[in-house]
C-alpha positions as CSV (number, residue, x, y, z in Angstrom):
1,X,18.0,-33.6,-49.4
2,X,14.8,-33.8,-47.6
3,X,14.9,-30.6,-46.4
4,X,15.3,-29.0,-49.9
5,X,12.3,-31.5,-51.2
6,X,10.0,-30.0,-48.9
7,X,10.9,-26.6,-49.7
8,X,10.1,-27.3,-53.2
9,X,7.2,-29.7,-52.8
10,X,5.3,-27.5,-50.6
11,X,5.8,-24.0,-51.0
12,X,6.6,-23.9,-54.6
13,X,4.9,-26.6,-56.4
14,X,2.2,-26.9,-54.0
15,X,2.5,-30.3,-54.6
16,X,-1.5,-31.9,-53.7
17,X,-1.9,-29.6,-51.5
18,X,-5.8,-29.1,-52.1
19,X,-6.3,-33.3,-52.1
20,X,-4.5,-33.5,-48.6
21,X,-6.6,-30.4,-46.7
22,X,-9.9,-31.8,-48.0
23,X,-9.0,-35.7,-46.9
24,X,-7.8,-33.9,-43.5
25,X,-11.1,-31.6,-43.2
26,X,-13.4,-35.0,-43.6
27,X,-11.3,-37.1,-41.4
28,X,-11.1,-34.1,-38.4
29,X,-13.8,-32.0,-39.0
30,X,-13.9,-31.6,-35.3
31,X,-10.1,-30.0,-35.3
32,X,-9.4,-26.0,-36.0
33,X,-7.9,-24.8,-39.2
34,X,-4.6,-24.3,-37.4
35,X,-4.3,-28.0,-36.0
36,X,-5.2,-29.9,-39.6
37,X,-2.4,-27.4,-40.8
38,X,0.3,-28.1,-38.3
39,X,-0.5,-32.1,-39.6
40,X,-0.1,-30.9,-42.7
41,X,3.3,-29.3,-42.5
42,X,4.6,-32.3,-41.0
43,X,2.7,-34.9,-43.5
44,X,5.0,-32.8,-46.2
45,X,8.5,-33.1,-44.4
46,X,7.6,-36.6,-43.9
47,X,6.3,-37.8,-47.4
48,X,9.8,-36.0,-48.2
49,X,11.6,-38.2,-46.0
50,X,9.9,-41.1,-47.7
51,X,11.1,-40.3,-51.1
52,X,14.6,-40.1,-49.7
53,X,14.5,-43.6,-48.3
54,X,12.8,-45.4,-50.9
55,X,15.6,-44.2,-53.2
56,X,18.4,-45.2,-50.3
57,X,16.3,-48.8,-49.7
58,X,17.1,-49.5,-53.6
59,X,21.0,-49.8,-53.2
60,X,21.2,-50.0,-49.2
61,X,23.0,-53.0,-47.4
62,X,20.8,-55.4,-45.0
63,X,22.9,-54.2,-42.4
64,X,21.9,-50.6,-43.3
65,X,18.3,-51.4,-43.5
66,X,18.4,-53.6,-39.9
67,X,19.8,-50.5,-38.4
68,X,17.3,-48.0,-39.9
69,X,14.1,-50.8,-39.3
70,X,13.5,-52.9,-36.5
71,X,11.6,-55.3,-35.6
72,X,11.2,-55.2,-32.0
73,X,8.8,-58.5,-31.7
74,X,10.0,-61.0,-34.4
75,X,9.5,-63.9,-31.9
76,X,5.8,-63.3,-32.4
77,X,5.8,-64.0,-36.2
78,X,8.7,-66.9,-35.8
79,X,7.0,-68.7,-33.8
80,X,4.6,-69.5,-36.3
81,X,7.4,-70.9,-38.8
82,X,8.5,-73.2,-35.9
83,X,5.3,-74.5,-36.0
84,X,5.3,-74.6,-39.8
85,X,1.8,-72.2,-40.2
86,X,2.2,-69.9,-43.2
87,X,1.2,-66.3,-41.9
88,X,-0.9,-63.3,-43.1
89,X,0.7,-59.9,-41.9
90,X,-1.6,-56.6,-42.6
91,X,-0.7,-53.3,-42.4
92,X,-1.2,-50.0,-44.5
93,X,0.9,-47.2,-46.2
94,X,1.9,-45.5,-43.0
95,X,5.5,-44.8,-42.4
96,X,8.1,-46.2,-44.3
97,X,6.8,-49.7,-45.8
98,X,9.5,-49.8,-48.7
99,X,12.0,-51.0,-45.9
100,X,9.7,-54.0,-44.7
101,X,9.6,-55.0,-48.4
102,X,13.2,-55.4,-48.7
103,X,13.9,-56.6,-45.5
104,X,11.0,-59.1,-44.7
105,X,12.8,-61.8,-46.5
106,X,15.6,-62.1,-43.7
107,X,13.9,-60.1,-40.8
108,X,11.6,-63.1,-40.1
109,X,12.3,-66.8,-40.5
110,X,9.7,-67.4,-43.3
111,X,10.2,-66.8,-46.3
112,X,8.7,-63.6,-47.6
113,X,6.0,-62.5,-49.9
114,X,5.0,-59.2,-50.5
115,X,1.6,-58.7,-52.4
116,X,0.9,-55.1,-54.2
117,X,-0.6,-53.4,-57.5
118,X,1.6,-53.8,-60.3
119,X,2.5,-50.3,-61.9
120,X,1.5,-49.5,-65.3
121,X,5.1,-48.7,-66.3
122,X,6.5,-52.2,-66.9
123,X,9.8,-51.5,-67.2
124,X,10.0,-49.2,-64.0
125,X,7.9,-52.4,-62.8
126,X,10.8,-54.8,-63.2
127,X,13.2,-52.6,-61.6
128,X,11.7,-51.8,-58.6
129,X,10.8,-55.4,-58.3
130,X,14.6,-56.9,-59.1
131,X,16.1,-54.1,-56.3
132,X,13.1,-55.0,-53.7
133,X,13.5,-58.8,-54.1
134,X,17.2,-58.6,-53.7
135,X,17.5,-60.0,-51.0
136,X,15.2,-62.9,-50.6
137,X,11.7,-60.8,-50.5
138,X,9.5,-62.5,-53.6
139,X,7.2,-59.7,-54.9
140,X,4.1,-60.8,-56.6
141,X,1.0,-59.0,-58.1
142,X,-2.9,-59.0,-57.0
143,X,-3.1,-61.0,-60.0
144,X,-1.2,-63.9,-59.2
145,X,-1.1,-64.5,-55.7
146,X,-3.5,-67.3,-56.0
147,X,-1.1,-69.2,-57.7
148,X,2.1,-68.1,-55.4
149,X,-0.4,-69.6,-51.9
150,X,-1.4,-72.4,-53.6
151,X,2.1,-73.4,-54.7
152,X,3.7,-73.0,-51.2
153,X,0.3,-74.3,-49.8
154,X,1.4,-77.5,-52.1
155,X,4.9,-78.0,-50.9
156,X,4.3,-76.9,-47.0
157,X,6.9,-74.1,-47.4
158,X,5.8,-71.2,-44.2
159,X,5.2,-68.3,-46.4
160,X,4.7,-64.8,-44.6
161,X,2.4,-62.5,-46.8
162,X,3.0,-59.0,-46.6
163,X,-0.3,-57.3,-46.8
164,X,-1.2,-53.5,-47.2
165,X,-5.0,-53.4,-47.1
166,X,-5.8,-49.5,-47.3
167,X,-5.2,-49.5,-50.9
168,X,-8.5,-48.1,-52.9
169,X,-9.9,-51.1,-54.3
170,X,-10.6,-51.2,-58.3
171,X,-14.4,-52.9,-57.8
172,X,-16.3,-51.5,-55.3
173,X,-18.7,-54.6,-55.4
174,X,-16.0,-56.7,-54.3
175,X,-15.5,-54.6,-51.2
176,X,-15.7,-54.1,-47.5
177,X,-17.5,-51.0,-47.5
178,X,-17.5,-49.4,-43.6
179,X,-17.5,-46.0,-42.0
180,X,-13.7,-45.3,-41.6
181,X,-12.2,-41.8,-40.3
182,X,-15.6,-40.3,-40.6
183,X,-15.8,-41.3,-44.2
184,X,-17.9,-44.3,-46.0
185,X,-14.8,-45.9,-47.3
186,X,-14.2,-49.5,-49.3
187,X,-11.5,-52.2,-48.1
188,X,-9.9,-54.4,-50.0
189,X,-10.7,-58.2,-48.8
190,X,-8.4,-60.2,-49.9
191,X,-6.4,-60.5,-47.0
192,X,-8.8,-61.8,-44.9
193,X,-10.6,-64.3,-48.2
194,X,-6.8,-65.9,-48.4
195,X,-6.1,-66.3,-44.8
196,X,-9.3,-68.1,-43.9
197,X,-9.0,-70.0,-47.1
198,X,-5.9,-71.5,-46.0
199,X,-6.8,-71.2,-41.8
200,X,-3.2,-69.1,-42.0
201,X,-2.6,-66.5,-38.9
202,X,-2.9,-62.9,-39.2
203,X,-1.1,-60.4,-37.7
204,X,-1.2,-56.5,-37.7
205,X,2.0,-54.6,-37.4
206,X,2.6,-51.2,-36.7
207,X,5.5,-48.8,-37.8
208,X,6.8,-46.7,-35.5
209,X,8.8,-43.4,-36.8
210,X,10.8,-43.6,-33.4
211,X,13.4,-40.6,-34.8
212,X,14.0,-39.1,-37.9
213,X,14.9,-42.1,-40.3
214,X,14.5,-44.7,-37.8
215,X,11.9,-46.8,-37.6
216,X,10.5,-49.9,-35.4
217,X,8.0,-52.9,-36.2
218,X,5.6,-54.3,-33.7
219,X,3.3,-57.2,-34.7
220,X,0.2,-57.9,-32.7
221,X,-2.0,-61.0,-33.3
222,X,-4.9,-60.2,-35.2
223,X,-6.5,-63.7,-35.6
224,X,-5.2,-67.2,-34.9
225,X,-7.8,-69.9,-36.6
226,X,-9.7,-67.4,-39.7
227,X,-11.5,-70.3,-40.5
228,X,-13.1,-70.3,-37.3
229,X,-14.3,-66.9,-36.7
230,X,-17.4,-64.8,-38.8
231,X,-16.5,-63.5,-42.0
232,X,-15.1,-59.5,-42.0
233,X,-14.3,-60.3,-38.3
234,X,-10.6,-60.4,-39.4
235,X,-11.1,-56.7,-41.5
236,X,-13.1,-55.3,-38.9
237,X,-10.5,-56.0,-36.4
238,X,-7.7,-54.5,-38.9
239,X,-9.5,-51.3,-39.7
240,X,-9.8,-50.7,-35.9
241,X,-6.5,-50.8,-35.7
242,X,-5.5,-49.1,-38.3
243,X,-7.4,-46.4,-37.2
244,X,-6.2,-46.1,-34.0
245,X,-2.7,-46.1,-35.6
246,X,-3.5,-43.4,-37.5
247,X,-5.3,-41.3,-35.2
248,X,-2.2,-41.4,-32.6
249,X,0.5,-39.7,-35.5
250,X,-1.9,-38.2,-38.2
251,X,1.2,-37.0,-40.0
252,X,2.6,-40.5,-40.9
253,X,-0.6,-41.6,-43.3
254,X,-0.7,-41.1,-47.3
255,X,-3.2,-38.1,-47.0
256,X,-2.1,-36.9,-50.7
257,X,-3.6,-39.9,-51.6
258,X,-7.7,-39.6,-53.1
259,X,-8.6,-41.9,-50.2
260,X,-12.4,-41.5,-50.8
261,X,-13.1,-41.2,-54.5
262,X,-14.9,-44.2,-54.5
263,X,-18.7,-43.9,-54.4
264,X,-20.6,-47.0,-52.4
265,X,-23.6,-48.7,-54.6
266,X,-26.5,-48.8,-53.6
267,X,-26.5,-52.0,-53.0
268,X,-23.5,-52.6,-51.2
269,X,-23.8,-52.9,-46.9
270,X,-22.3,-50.5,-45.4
271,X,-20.9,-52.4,-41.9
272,X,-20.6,-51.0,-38.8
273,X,-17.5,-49.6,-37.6
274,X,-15.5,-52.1,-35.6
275,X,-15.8,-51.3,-31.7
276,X,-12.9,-49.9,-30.4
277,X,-13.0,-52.9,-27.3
278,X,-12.3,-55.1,-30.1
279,X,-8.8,-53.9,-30.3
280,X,-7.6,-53.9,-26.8
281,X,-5.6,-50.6,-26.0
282,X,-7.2,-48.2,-28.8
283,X,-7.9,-44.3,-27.8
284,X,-9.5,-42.8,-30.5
285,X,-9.1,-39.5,-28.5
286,X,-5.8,-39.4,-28.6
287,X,-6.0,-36.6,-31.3
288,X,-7.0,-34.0,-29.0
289,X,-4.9,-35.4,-26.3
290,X,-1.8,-34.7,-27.2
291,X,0.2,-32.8,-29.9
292,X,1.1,-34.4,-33.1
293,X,5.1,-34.2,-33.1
294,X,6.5,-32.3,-36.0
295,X,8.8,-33.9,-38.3
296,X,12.1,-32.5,-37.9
């Protein structure tokens, strides 16, 4: 089904085809025609792929979704419920994140929130949200998530809060505004406002597309006391790892997305790009290292 998506997505409709080359052509300026191209092909085949499984992840079994999404680490985020700390996980729209929506609720021990932007249609709203929260996930909106914390705050319940921060924000005055993939590029901070409200743990996790449909989760600690350390230190750290992430498989990002539509104020900062020796491990030439494997 894939296969014939791509066919039609790509070479008939064209389907924002001139929206992915230019977010490509700012992000690599420093690649050939040929190489943003091969990314390209394989962004399609797996934005296709996507599709597929967010339609399979509405009726699938836990069992199913286990099998297809792994997380290879889950000690790292349990061990915070044993201790009773609500967490913070971050991440971005890279790979498939529909599964870790469904599953988080019984992948971890917490119990799991997901926070997002409501869509306009409200009746394709409610259900997308009754199928994701199926089994255990709670789904909440931007706009009430202060009242979800402060209710588990209230009752000491170890929430984990799934977080994807690379989502353009609606105010650019109420943004992190920093030079990301060669671009002057606005980050939403609410991820790092709650957890040092509440002192709760962050972690970063990374999605792995290890074969076609099969994915794995790895969390890395991001921050363990966020009231304790400088403000943006918590977004700095996540953007330089979310760049890394990206910069390793290209391909597996939301580049048909209008990632940089948003114009910074003149009075906004613009912050320095997080040192790559923040994040131990990051290669931000690994782009011209190796090849960027094509999706099947």
């Amino acid at each position: 089904m894939s296969d014939i998506l791509f066919v039609i997505a790509y070479h008939l409709l064209h389907y924002r085809q001139r929206v992915t080359r230019m977010n490509l052509a700012k992000a690599y300026p420093q690649l050939d025609d040929s190489r943003r191209r091969q990314i390209e092909v394989a962004y399609y085949h797996h934005i296709c792929d996507l599709l597929v499984e967010a339609v399979y992840n509405l009726y699938a079994s836990p069992q199913s979704i286990m099998k297809r999404y792994r997380f290879v680490n889950r000690e790292v985020v349990n061990r915070y419920y044993e201790r009773g700390q609500s967490v913070v996980l971050m991440s971005a729209h890279y790979n498939n994140w529909e599964y870790m929506i469904t599953s988080l609720g019984y992948q971890v021990m917490h119990h799991g929130v997901g926070v997002g932007k409501p869509l306009q249609d409200k009746a394709l709203a409610n259900f997308i949200t009754r199928r994701r929260g199926r089994y255990g996930t709670e789904i909440v909106d931007q706009h009430t998530v202060r009242q979800t914390m402060e209710f588990y705050q209230q009752h000491r319940v170890p929430v984990a809060y799934m977080m994807l921060s690379d989502q353009s924000p609606n105010d650019v005055h109420k943004s992190y505004w920093t030079l990301f993939m060669n671009q002057e590029t606005p980050f939403i901070y609410g991820a790092e406002y709650f957890a040092r409200k509440y002192n709760m743990p962050v972690l970063y996790y990374e999605v792995t597309k290890v074969r076609r449909g099969r994915y794995e989760v790895r969390f890395t600690p991001l921050c363990e006391n966020p009231a304790e350390v400088p403000q943006y230190t918590i977004t700095s750290r996540y953007i330089s790892m979310l760049a890394d992430t990206i910069n390793r498989q290209p391909e597996y990002w939301l580049w048909s997305h209008r990632r940089w539509k948003r114009i910074r104020p003149h009075d906004m900062p613009l912050m320095p790009p997080a040192h790559p020796s923040a994040t131990p491990g990051t290669n931000h030439d690994s782009l011209r290292q190796h090849d960027t494997p094509m999706t099947s």
